[in-house]
Legacy VTK file of the C-alpha trace (Angstrom):
# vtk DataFile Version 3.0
C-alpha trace
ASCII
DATASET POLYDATA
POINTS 154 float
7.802 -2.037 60.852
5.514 -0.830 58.346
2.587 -3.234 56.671
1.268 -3.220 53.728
-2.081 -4.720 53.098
-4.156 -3.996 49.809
-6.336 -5.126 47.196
-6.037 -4.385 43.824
-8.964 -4.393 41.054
-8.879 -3.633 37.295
-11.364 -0.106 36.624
-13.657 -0.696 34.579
-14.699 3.047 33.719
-13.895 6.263 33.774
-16.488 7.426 36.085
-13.262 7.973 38.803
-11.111 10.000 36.298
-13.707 13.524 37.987
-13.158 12.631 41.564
-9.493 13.859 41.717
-5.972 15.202 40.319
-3.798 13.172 38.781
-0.126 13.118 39.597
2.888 11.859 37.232
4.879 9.002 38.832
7.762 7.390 37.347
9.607 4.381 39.002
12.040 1.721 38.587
13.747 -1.274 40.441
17.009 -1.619 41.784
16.132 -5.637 42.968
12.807 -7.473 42.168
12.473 -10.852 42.909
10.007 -13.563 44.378
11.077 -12.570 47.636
11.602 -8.946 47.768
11.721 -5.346 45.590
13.803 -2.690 45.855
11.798 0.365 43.954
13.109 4.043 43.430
10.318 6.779 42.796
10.029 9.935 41.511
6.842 11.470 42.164
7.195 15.234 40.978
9.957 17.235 42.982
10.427 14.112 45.433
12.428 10.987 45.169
11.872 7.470 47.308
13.426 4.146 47.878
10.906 1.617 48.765
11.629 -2.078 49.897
9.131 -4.640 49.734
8.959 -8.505 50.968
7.088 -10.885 49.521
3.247 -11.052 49.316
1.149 -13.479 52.060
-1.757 -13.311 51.093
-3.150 -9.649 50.426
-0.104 -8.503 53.002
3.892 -7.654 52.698
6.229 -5.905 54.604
6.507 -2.164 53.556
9.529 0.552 54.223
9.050 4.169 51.997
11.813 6.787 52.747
12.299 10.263 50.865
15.385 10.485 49.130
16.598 13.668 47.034
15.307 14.042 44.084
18.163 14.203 42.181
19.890 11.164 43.692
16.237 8.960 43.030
16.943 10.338 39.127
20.272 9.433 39.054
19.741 6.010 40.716
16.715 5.428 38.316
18.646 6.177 34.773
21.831 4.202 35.843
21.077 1.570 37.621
17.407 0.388 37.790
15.820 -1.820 35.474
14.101 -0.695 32.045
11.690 -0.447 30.937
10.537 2.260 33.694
7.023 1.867 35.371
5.252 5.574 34.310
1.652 6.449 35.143
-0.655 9.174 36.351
-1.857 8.379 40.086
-5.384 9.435 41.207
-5.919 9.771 45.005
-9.640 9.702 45.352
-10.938 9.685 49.127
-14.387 7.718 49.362
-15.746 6.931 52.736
-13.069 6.077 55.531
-10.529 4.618 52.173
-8.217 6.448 49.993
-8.309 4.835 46.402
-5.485 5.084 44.551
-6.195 4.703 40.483
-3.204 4.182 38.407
-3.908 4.633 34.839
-0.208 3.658 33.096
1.327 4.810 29.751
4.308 4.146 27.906
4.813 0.333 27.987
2.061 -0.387 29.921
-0.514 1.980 28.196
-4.128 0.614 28.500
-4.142 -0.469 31.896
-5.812 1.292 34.615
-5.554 -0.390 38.227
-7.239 1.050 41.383
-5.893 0.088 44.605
-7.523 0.573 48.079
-4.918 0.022 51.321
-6.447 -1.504 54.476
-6.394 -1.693 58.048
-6.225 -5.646 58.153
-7.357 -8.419 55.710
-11.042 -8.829 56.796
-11.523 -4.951 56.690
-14.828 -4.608 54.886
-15.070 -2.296 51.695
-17.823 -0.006 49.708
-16.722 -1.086 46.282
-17.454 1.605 43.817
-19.472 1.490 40.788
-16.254 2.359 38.138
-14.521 -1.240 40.062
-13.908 -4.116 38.217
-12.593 -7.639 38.185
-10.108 -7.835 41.449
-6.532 -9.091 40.869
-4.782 -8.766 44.190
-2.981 -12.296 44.152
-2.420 -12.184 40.200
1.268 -11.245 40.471
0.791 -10.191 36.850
-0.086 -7.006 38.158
2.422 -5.914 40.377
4.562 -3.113 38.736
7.558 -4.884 39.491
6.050 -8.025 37.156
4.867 -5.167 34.457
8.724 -3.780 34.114
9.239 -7.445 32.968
6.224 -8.131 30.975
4.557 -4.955 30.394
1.103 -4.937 29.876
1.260 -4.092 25.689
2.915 -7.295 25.457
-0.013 -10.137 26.818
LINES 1 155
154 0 1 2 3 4 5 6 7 8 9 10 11 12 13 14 15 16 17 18 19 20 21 22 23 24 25 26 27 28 29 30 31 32 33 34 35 36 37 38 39 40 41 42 43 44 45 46 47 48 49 50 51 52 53 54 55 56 57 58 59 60 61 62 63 64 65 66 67 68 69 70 71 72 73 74 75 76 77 78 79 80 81 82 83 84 85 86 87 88 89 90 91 92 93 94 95 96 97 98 99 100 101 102 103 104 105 106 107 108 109 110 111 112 113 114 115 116 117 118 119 120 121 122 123 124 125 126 127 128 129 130 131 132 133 134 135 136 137 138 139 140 141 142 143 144 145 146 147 148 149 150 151 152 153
C-alpha cells in the first residue's frame, strides 16, 4: 500500500524558478470527494490514474499506475471533470528532499505551491528561503478543490 505524506506551502519567490526544469502537467478527476479522488494525468508522453483517500492529518493513502497515453487523453476530455488542473512542475532536489513547485495557469493562474513528500509526519525539514506561508490542512489547496473553485475565482 502506498502512503502519502506531505506538506504543502505557498512560494513566496521566484528564487526556485533556476534550480530546475519545468515540466507541463495536465490533469483531471474522474471522482473527487471528501473521502476519496480518482485523478487521470498526463505528464508529457505518459498517462496515470491515481486514487487517493482522504487526508489524516498531513497523510492519505496513495496508488499511481501508468496508463497509455492516449487512453489518459481520452479518459480526461470525456469523462473527467472541467475545468482541467494545468501547471508547470519543478522537481528541485535540496538536501535528502525532492521539492516539487507547481506554478499553475489557465484557471488557476497566479498560484505557485511547493510541495515536499516525507518519510513520516515528524520528519524534520530545511525550509528554503523562496517558502512561504504553509497550507497543508487548507483543503483549499488541493487540486481536486481548485477544479471546483479555481484559484482566479477567491
Amino acid at each position: 500500500m502506498g502512503i502519502e505524506i506531505e506538506r504543502k506551502f505557498l512560494v513566496k519567490s521566484d528564487e526556485w524558478k533556476s534550480l530546475g526544469k519545468s515540466i507541463f502537467y495536465k490533469q483531471g478527476y474522474l471522482l473527487s470527494d471528501k473521502n476519496r479522488t480518482i485523478r487521470i494525468r498526463t505528464i508529457d508522453d505518459k498517462g496515470f490514474i491515481t486514487i487517493k483517500s482522504s487526508v489524516k492529518g498531513i497523510s492519505r493513502n496513495e496508488f499511481e499506475y501508468e496508463i497509455p497515453v492516449e487512453e489518459a487523453r481520452v479518459i480526461l476530455e470525456t469523462l473527467c471533470e472541467k475545468p482541467f488542473i494545468k501547471k508547470y512542475r519543478t522537481k528541485i532536489q535540496l538536501n535528502e528532499l525532492v521539492w516539487e513547485v507547481d506554478e499553475f495557469i489557465d484557471e488557476n493562474d497566479g498560484l505557485v505551491i511547493a510541495e515536499v513528500e516525507l518519510e513520516n509526519e515528524n520528519q524534520k525539514i530545511d525550509i528554503p528561503n523562496w517558502i512561504g506561508e504553509e497550507v497543508s490542512g487548507d483543503k483549499k489547496y488541493f487540486n481536486s478543490m481548485l477544479v471546483k473553485n479555481p484559484f482566479t475565482k477567491w
